[in-house]
C-alpha positions as CSV (number, residue, x, y, z in Angstrom):
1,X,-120.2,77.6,79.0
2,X,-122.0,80.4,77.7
3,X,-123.5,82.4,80.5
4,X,-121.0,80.4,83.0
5,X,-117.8,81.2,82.7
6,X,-116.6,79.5,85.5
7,X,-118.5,76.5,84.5
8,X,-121.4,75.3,86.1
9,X,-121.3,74.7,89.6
10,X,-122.2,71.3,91.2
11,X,-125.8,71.7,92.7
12,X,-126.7,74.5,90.4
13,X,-128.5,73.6,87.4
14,X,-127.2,74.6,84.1
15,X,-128.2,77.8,83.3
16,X,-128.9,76.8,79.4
17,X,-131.2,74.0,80.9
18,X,-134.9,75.1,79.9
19,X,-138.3,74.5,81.5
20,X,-138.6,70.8,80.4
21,X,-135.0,69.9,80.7
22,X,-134.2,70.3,77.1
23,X,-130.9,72.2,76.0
24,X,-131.1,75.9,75.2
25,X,-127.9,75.4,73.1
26,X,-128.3,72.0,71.6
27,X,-126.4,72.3,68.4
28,X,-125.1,75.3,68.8
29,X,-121.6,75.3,68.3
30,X,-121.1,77.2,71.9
31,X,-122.0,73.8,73.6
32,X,-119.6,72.7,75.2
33,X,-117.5,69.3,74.1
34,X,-118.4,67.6,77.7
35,X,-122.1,67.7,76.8
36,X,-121.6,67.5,72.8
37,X,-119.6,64.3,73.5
38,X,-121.8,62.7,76.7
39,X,-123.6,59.5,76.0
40,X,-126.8,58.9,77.7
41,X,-126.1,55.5,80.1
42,X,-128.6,53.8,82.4
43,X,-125.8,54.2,85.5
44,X,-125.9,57.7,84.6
45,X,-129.2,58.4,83.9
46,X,-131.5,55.9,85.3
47,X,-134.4,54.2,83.9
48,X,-136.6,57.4,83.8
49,X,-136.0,61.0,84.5
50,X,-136.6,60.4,88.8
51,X,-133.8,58.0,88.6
52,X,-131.6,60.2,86.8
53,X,-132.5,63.4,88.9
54,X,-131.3,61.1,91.9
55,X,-128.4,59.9,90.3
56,X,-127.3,63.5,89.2
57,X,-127.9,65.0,92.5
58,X,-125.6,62.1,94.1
59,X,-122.7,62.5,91.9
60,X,-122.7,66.4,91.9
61,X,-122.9,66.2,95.8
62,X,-120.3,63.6,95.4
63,X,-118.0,65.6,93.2
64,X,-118.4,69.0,94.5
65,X,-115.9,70.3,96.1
66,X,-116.7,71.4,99.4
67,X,-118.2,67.7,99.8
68,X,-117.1,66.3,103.7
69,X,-119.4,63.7,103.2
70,X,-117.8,60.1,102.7
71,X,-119.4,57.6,100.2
């Protein structure tokens, strides 16, 4: 990930993510294949972008690894 070369952290936002949660890198060929290849899905992403920043936050919580919490 350019400007994360550890990747991007769960509970850190992306640092290519701009102002109005467009891509800085969409289309460049830097972008990585997980976000080149991901496919917008309502169980993902909700029915509006409140939905999906709740979902998100969940499943990074979730996922990250220094989670204790159980589901």
């Amino acid at each position: 990930m350019p400007g994360m070369p550890n990747g991007k952290p769960a509970g850190k936002p992306c640092i290519q993510l701009l102002s109005d949660f467009s891509c800085a890198i969409f289309g460049d060929p830097s972008r990585p294949q997980v976000c080149e290849k991901f496919m917008p899905e309502e169980d993902i992403c909700g029915k509006n972008k409140e939905e999906a920043t709740t979902i998100l936050a969940f499943l990074e919580d979730y996922t990250c690894t220094t989670n204790t919490k159980s589901p």
